[in-house]
C-alpha positions as CSV (number, residue, x, y, z in Angstrom):
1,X,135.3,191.1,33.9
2,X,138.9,190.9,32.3
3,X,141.7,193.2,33.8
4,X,141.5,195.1,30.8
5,X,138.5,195.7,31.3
6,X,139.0,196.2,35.1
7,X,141.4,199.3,34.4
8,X,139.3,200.8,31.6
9,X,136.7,201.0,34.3
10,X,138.7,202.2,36.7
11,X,139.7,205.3,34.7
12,X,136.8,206.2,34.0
13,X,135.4,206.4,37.7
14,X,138.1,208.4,38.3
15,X,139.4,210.3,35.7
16,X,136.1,210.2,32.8
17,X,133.0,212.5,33.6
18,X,134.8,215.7,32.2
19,X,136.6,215.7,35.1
20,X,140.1,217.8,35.1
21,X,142.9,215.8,36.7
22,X,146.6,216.3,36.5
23,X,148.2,213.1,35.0
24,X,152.5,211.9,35.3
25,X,152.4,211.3,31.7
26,X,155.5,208.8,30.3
27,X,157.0,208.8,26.7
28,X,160.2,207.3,25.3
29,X,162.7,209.5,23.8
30,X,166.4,209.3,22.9
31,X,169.5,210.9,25.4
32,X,172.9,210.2,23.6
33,X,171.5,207.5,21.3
34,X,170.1,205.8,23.7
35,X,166.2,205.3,24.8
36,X,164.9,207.2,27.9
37,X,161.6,207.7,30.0
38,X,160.3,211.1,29.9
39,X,157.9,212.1,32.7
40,X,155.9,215.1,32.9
41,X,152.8,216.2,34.8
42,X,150.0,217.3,32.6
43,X,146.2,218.4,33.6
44,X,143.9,216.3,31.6
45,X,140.9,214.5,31.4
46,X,139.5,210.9,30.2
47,X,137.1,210.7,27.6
48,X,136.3,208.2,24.9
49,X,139.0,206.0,25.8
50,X,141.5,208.7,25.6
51,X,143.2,211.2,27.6
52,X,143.5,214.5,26.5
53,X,145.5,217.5,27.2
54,X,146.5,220.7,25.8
55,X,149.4,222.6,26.1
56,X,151.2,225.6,23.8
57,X,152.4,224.5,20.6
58,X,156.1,225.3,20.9
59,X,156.3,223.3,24.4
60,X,158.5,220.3,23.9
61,X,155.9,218.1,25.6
62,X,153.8,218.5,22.6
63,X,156.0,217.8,20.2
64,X,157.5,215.1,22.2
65,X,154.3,213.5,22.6
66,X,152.7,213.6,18.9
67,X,155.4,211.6,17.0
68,X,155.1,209.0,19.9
69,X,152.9,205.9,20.0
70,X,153.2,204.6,23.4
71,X,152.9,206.1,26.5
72,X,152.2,205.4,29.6
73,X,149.9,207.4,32.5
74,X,149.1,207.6,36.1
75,X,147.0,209.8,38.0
76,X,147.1,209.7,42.0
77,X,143.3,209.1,42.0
Protein backbone atom coordinates (compact mmCIF):
# COMPACT_ATOMS: atom_id res chain seq x y z
CA UNK A 1 0.00 0.00 0.00
CA UNK A 2 1.32 3.54 -1.07
CA UNK A 3 1.37 6.42 1.61
CA UNK A 4 -1.30 7.83 -0.31
CA UNK A 5 -3.07 5.32 0.08
CA UNK A 6 -1.88 4.80 3.78
CA UNK A 7 -3.52 8.35 4.75
CA UNK A 8 -6.67 8.02 2.70
CA UNK A 9 -7.19 4.95 4.91
CA UNK A 10 -6.38 6.46 7.80
CA UNK A 11 -9.09 9.15 7.51
CA UNK A 12 -11.40 7.20 7.02
CA UNK A 13 -10.91 4.93 10.26
CA UNK A 14 -11.06 7.84 11.95
CA UNK A 15 -12.90 10.52 10.57
CA UNK A 16 -15.38 8.46 7.62
CA UNK A 17 -18.48 6.45 9.03
CA UNK A 18 -20.61 9.74 9.42
CA UNK A 19 -18.77 10.42 12.20
CA UNK A 20 -18.74 14.25 13.49
CA UNK A 21 -15.21 15.45 14.33
CA UNK A 22 -13.95 18.97 14.78
CA UNK A 23 -11.10 19.54 12.23
CA UNK A 24 -7.97 22.66 12.34
CA UNK A 25 -8.74 23.39 8.88
CA UNK A 26 -5.72 25.54 6.84
CA UNK A 27 -6.26 27.97 3.88
CA UNK A 28 -4.00 30.60 2.28
CA UNK A 29 -5.03 34.03 2.16
CA UNK A 30 -3.37 37.49 1.69
CA UNK A 31 -2.34 40.04 4.89
CA UNK A 32 -0.75 43.27 3.40
CA UNK A 33 -0.08 41.65 0.02
CA UNK A 34 1.42 39.04 1.21
CA UNK A 35 0.37 35.19 1.57
CA UNK A 36 -0.74 33.89 5.06
CA UNK A 37 -2.00 30.57 6.72
CA UNK A 38 -5.40 30.77 7.99
CA UNK A 39 -6.39 28.20 10.71
CA UNK A 40 -9.72 27.62 12.05
CA UNK A 41 -11.40 24.81 13.88
CA UNK A 42 -14.42 23.39 12.11
CA UNK A 43 -16.85 20.25 13.10
CA UNK A 44 -16.92 18.02 10.09
CA UNK A 45 -17.04 14.79 8.82
CA UNK A 46 -15.17 12.55 5.94
CA UNK A 47 -17.05 11.16 3.33
CA UNK A 48 -16.42 10.31 -0.25
CA UNK A 49 -12.95 11.52 -0.17
CA UNK A 50 -14.04 14.75 1.19
CA UNK A 51 -14.51 16.64 4.23
CA UNK A 52 -17.43 18.56 4.79
CA UNK A 53 -18.61 21.25 6.90
CA UNK A 54 -21.19 23.82 7.21
CA UNK A 55 -21.21 27.00 8.57
CA UNK A 56 -23.59 30.41 8.05
CA UNK A 57 -23.20 31.98 4.89
CA UNK A 58 -21.98 35.37 5.90
CA UNK A 59 -19.07 33.76 8.13
CA UNK A 60 -15.78 34.61 6.62
CA UNK A 61 -14.69 31.01 6.84
CA UNK A 62 -17.01 30.21 4.11
CA UNK A 63 -16.16 32.58 1.93
CA UNK A 64 -12.60 32.22 2.61
CA UNK A 65 -12.74 28.67 2.01
CA UNK A 66 -14.87 28.44 -1.50
CA UNK A 67 -12.65 30.56 -3.75
CA UNK A 68 -9.67 28.49 -2.34
CA UNK A 69 -8.15 25.29 -3.85
CA UNK A 70 -5.84 24.06 -1.38
CA UNK A 71 -6.12 23.42 2.01
CA UNK A 72 -4.79 21.58 4.35
CA UNK A 73 -6.58 19.54 7.57
CA UNK A 74 -5.88 17.84 10.83
CA UNK A 75 -7.95 16.27 13.23
CA UNK A 76 -6.49 15.11 16.75
CA UNK A 77 -7.81 11.52 16.12
Amino acid sequence: MNRYKEGIKIMEDTCGGGKDNVIALTTIGMVYGKPCPFTRNVNAFYEDGVFLYYNHGNVRKGASDSRKQQCSVCSSL
